[in-house]
N, C-alpha and C positions, 0 to 999 in steps of 0.2 A: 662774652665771658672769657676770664682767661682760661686760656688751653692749656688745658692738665693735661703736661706728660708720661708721666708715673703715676703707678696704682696707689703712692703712700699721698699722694697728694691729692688725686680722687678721692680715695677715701677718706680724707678731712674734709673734703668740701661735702663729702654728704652726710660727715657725721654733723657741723655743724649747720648743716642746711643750706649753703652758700651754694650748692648746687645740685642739680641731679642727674639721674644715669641718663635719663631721655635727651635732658640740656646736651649734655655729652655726646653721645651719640650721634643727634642732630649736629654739634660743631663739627664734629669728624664727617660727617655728610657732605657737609658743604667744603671741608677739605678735598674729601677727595672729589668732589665734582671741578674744584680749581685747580687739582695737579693732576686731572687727566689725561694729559698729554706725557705724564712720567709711564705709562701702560704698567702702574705696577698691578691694579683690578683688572681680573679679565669680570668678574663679577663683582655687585656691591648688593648684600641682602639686606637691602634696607627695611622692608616690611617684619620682617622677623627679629632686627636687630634692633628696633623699636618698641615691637611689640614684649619684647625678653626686657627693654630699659624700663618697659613698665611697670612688668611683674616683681623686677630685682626693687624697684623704687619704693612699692608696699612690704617689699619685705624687710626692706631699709626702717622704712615707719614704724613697725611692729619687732624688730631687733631678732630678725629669722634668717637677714640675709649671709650669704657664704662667704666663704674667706676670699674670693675673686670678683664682689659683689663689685661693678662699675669699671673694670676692666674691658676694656673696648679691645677685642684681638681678633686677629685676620691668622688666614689659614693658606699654606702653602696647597695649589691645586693637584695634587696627591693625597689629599688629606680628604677619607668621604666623610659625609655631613649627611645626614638621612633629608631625602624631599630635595637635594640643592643640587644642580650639577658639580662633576668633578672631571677633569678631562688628562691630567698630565699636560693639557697647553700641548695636547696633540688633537692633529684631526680623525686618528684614529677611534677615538672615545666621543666624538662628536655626537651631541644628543642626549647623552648616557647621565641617567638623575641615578644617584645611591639611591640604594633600597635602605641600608642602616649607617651609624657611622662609628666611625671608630672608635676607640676604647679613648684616645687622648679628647677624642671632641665629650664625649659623654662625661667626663671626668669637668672637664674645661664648664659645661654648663652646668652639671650640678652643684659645683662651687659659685654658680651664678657670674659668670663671666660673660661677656655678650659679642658673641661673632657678626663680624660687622661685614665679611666678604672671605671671595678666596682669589688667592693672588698669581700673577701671572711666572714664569718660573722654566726652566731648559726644558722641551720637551722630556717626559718621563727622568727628570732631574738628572739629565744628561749635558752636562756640561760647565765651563767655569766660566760664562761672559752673561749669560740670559740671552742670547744671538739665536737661540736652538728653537724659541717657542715658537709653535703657527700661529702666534697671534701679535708676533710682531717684539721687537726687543723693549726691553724694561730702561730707561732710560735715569741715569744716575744722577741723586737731588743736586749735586755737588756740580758737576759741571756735568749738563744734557749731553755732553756727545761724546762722552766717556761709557764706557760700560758700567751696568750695575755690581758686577759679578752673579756668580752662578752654583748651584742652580736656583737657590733660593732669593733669587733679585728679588721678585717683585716681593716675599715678603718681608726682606731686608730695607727695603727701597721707601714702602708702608708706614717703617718705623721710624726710617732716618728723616723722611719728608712732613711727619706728621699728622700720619693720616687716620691713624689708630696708636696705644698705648703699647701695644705688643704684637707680634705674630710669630706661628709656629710653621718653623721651616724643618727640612729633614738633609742629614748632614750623611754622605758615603764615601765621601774624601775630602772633604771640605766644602760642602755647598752650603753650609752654615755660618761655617769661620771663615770664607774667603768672602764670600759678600761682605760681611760685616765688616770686616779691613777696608775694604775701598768704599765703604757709607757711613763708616763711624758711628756704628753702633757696636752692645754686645750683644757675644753670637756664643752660646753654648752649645757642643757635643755631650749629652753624657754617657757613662759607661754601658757600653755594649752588653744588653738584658736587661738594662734599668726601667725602662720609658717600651710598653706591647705596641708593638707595628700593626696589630692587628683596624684593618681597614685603612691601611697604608698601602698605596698604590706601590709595588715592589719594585724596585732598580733589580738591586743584591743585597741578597737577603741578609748575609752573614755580614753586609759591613753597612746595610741602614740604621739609621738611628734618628727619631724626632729631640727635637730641642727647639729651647727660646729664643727668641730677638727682642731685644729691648734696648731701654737706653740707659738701664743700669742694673748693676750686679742682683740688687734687692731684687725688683721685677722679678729675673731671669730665680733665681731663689723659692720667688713664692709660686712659678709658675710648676716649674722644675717639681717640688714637693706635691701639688697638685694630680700633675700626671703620669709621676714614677709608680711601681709596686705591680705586684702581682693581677695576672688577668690569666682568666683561664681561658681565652681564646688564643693567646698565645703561649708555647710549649716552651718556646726559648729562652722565659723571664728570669731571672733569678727570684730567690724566695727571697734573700735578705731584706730586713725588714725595713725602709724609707724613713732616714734620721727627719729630724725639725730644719732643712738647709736655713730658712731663714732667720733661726737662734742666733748670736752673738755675732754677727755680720758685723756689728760696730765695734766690735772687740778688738784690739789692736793681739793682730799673731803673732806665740812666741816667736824667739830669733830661731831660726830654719833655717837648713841646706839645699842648695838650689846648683841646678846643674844647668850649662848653656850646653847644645852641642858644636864641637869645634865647626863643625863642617857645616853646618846651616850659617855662622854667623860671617864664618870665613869665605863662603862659597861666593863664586866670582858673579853670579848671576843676581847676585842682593845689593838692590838701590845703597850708593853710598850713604844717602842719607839716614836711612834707616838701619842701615849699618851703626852709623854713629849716635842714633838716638838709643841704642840695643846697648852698647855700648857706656853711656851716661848713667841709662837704668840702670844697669851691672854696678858702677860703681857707686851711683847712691845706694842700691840696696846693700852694698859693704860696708858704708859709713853707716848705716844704721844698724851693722853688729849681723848681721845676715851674711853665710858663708854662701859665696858663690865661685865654683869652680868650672872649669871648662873637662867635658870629656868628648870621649870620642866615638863615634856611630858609624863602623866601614861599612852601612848597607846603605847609607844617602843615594845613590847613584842608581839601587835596584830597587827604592820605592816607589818609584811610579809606574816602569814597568812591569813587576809582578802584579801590582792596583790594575791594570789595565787589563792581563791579564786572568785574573780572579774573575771580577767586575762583571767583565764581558763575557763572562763564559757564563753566570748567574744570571746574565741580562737574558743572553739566548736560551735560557731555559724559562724563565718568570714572561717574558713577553709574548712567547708562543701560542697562550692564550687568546690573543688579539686576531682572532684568525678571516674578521666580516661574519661571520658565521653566527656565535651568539647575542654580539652587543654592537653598539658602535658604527664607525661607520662601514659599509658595502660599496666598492666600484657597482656603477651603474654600467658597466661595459665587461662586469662578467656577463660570460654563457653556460657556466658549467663548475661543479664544483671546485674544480684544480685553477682553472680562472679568475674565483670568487678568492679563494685563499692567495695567489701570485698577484691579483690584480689590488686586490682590498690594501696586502700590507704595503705594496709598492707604491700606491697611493696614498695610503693613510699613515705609514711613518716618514720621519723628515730622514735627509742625508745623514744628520750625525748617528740618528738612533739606527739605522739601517745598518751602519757603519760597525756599531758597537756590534750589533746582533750578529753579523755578516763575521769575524772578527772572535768572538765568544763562542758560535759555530763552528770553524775552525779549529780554534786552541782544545776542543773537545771532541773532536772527530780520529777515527783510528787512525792510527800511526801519528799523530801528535799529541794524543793526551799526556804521556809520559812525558814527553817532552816538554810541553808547555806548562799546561794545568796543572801537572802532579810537582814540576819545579818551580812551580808558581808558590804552593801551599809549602812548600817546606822554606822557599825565603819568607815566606811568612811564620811561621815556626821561629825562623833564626832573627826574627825583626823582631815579635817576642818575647824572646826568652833573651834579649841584650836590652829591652826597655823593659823588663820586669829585673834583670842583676842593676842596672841603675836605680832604680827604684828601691831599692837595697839599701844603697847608701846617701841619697838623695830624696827631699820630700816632693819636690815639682822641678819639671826642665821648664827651661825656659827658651823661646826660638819666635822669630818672626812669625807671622800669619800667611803673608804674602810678599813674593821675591821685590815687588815693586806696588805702585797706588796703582788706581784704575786706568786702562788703557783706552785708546782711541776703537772706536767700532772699526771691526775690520780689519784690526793692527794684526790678528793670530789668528783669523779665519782661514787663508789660505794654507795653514801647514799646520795640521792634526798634531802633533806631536808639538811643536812650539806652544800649543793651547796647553795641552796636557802639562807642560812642565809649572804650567799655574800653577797648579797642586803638588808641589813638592815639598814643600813643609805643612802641608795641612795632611797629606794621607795616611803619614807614621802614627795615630792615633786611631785612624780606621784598623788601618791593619792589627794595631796590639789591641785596640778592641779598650781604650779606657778612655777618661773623661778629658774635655780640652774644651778652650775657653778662648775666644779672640778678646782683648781690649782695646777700645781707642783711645790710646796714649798717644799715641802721634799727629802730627801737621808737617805733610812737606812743603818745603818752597814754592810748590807748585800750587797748592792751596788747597791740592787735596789731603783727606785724612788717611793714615793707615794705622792696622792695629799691630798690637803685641800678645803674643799669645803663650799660653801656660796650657801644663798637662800634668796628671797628677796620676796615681795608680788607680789602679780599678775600684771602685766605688769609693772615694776618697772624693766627691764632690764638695763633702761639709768644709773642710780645708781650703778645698780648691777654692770655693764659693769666699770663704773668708780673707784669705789672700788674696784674691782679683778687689775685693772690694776694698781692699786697705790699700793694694794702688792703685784703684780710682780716687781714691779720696786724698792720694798725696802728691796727683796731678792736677 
């Protein structure tokens, strides 16, 4: 059968009979049993993701089925699933089946959408390479000895490879939008209280956020509209009520004002190529009557260290639950309570998450909380309240995704900080807490892809949505 990439093309083929969810299903099967070796599956639930193509297929026959009806989607492994393991792609969670699952999974299948696996991913979505998981790195469809990116490789990697129609990753400085830049896919952030965390394995709280991966604006649209709105298991939602995002997607957007920021495009550390690709786009979007101007953002330089700062301080407080004690795994070489707790997590977290915890501990302890943490939250305040006065006179900025395309394994493992700086133009939308968007508009020299990414204000997705799709469609 041909392999349906997209849900709008699935769902021709089942309106007209040409295929079915099971057919599908089973293709993507045998997908991922031939790109095994990419480690983007630490699991594949095939028994369930079959027996779900069944149920959608009768209800296909009978015109009951939902609006995600043949959607084949993969779950970042933070994401719990009731009966499935979930582990963060740590050994500290080893063994550990959900009891219920999240608000985004229960949402996903009553729309009849069919979760085919959960994907491999940085330990507790700790990092930008996928290098961090104990199960070994996510290896990138584009060229194997590259990195996926992170943290959301393996279910970026899922989508780029072929393996399923979509999957859902979770974005807290970019583990969303940077994958998706070096696999050439798109990768949605949306606004911060759109989309309940609830039964979302917690990094930081205040700057997680689920969203889509796909391989097109539409997908991410109808997935997006599916698992935004109100849950009263989570306190931090906003009430506003969830527009129709996948309405006039094909609508060509009025002429808009669009802002670059000087300093991301001018910044010495951004691939020339992609400099100049950033560049081109600017000025076709001006020959097409669209005002684009350049301003200016003097906090570039303290966005990743306050993010790290934040970050980790939320990690050290969200992960202390992990203690061997209630779930997961236990050193077999305690003897005694204080053993069981020093020995469990010593063994059962990897280096970088030890790292963050060790780190977020720290920046929260007396005689530096003032200092760190508390000047942490106010360059956050001032990050902002300078992207909401832009927002003012601007409808979307516009800025790279990533300084460069995907790197050699091991190229930024030995210097923690050279890693981190991956994320310097993805984290200024964690921090103001609004919606942002990777596209793959690019191809370097080198034959890998990278994206271009957009940010729009706080719940401003229906725009955002309509403008990424109108330049996709003029690439």
């Amino acid at each position: 059968m041909y392999p349906y990439s997209t849900l709008a093309e699935t769902r021709k083929g089942l309106s007209n009979h040409s295929v079915s969810c099971t057919a599908v299903v089973q293709h993507f099967l045998t997908r991922i049993n031939e790109q095994e070796k990419l480690n983007a599956f630490l699991e594949v639930f095939s028994e369930t993701a079959l027996a779900k193509a069944a149920e959608v297929d009768a209800k296909v026959k009978v015109g009951t089925a939902g609006k995600l009806a043949g959607l084949v989607i993969a779950l970042k492994d933070n994401i719990c699933y009731k009966g499935h393991s979930v582990s963060a792609s740590s050994k500290i969670l080893e063994g550990f089946v959900s009891l219920y699952s999240a608000t985004v999974v229960e949402r996903l299948l009553a729309e009849d959408a069919i979760i085919i696996g959960r994907c491999n991913c940085d330990e507790f979505a700790m990092g930008s390479s996928n290098e961090n998981s104990a199960f070994g790195n996510v290896l990138n469809p584009h060229h194997t000895e590259r990195v996926s990116g992170g943290s959301s490789g393996g279910s970026t990697v899922a989508v780029a490879a072929g393996l399923c129609h979509a999957a859902l990753g979770t974005d807290t400085g970019g583990s969303i939008r940077q994958p998706a830049s070096f696999c050439g896919v798109v990768g949605m952030k949306p606004t911060y209280s759109r989309v309940s965390r609830y039964g979302v394995i917690a990094y930081a709280s205040s700057f997680d956020q689920v969203g889509p991966l796909t391989h097109t604006v539409e997908d991410a649209a109808s997935i997006l509209e599916v698992i935004s709105g109100m849950d009263e298991y989570d306190s931090t939602l906003s009430s506003k009520p969830v527009p129709a995002y996948t309405s006039d997607l094909s609508k060509t957007p009025e002429k808009t004002k669009i802002a670059y920021i000087r300093e991301c495009v001018e910044h010495e550390g951004l691939d020339p190529e992609i400099k100049k690709h950033l560049q081109g786009l600017i000025a076709t979007l001006k020959a097409d009557g669209h005002t684009v101007e350049a301003v200016d953002f003097p906090y570039l330089e303290y966005l990743v260290p306050a993010y790290y700062v934040l970050t980790t301080a939320e990690a050290s407080s969200n992960l202390a639950r992990y203690d061997g004690v209630h779930y997961g795994y236990r050193s077999p070489n305690a003897v005694d309570l204080e053993s069981t707790y020093k020995k469990s997590r010593s063994e059962g977290f990897g280096t970088e998450v030890k790292r963050r915890i060790l780190l977020g501990t720290f920046v929260l302890s007396e005689g530096y909380y003032d200092a760190y943490y508390s000047k942490g939250q106010k360059v956050r305040r001032l990050i902002q309240d300078k992207t909401n006065a832009i927002f003012k006179d601007y409808q979307f900025i516009l800025l790279p995704t990533t300084p460069g395309t995907a790197f050699p394994f091991g190229a930024n493992s030995a210097d923690p900080i050279k890693m981190y700086l991956e994320d310097i133009f993805t984290v200024h939308a964690n921090h103001a807490g609004i919606p942002a968007i990777s596209l793959p508009l690019g191809k370097h020299s080198n034959g890998l892809p990278f994206g271009v990414q957009l940010m729009a204000a706080h719940f401003e997705e229906p725009a955002l949505l309509r403008f990424s799709a109108y330049l996709m469609n003029k690439t």
